[in-house]
N, C-alpha and C positions, 0 to 999 in steps of 0.2 A: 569118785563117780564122774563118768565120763558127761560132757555138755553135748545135748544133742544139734547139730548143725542148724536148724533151723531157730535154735537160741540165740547159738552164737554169733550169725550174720546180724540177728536182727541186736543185740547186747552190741556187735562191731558199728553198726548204724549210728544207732544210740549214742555212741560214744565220741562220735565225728564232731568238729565241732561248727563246719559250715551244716554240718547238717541240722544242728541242732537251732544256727544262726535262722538257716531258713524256714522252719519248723515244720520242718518234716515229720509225719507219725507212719510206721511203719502200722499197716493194715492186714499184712498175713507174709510167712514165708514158710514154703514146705519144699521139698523135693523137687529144687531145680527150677522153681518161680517164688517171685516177689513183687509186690505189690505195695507201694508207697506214694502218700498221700502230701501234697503242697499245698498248705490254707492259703488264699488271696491274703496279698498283704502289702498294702500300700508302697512299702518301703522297699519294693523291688517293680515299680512299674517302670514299663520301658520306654512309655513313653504318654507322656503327660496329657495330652490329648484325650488320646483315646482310651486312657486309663489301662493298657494291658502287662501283663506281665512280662518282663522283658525273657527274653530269649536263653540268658545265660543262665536263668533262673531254672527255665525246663529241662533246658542243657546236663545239669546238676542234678536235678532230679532223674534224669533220663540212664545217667553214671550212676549214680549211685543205687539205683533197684538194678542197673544188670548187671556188677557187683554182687549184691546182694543174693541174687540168681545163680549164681556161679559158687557163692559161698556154700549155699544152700543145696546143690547140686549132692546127690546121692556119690558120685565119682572123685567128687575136690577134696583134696587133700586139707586143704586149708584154705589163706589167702589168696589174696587176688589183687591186681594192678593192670588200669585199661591197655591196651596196646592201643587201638584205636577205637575210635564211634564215629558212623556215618550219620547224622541227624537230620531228617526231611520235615522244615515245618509245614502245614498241612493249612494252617489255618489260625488267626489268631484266636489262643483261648476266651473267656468270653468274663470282663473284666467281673469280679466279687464273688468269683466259681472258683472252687477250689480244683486243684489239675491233681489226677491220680495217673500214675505210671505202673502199667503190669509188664513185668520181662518173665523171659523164660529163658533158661541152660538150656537148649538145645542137642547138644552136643559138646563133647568131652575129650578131649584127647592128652597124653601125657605133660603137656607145655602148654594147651594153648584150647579157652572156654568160647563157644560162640553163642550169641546172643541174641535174640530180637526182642521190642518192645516196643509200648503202646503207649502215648499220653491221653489224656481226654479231658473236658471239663463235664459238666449236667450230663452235657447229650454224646453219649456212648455210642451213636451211628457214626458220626466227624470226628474220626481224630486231629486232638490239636499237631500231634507230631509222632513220628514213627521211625526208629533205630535199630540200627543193628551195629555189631561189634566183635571183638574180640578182645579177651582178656587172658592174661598169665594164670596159668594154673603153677601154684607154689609148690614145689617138690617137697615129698615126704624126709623130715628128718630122720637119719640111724638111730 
């Protein structure tokens, strides 16, 4: 019995183990978006002051749901590996909020997935950060 894609990205998640370090919970994937969640957590603040979560943090999360997106994508073959990510912070997130990232597959083509995505914390008018990318679409084996 065959695994329907939106299993498997989300069971590929799962299974990461930085992902798992920064306790990410996958919150939905279907056709072509994903949506993944990062709890506040002391042990990744960027900086001490002002208590936020440092940047490498959202980074990671921002990778890994547009991934996820591209897995998930109705077109993909399989895996996926970023080529690049352009990352715009916006704002710093808002320290003991938990930051949730939505991407979406946009588009499809034989080599190569494009992506945009959204970070946020509480307040869904302000994004904390905003991405776009591209990612290897994995060729179908014989």
């Amino acid at each position: 019995m065959a695994v329907d894609k939106s299993t498997l990205a989300k069971q590929f998640i799962e299974y990461l183990p930085h992902c798992k370090a920064l306790g990410m919970k996958v919150l939905r994937i279907e056709d072509g978006l994903a949506e993944i969640e990062l709890p506040y957590d002391e042990r990744f603040i960027g900086d001490p002051e002002s208590r936020v979560i440092h940047g490498g943090a959202v980074s990671a999360l921002m990778d890994t749901t547009g991934g996820a997106s591209v897995i998930a994508h109705p077109k993909s073959p399989g895996g996926t590996a970023t080529i690049n990510l352009r990352i715009d912070y916006m704002r710093p997130a808002t320290p003991g909020q938990t930051i949730t990232c939505l991407a979406e597959c946009y588009h499809i083509t034989r080599s190569v997935a494009f992506v945009r995505a959204t970070a946020y914390d509480a307040d869904r008018e302000r994004p904390v950060a905003s991405a776009t990318g591209a990612f290897t679409v994995e060729e179908k084996k014989a």
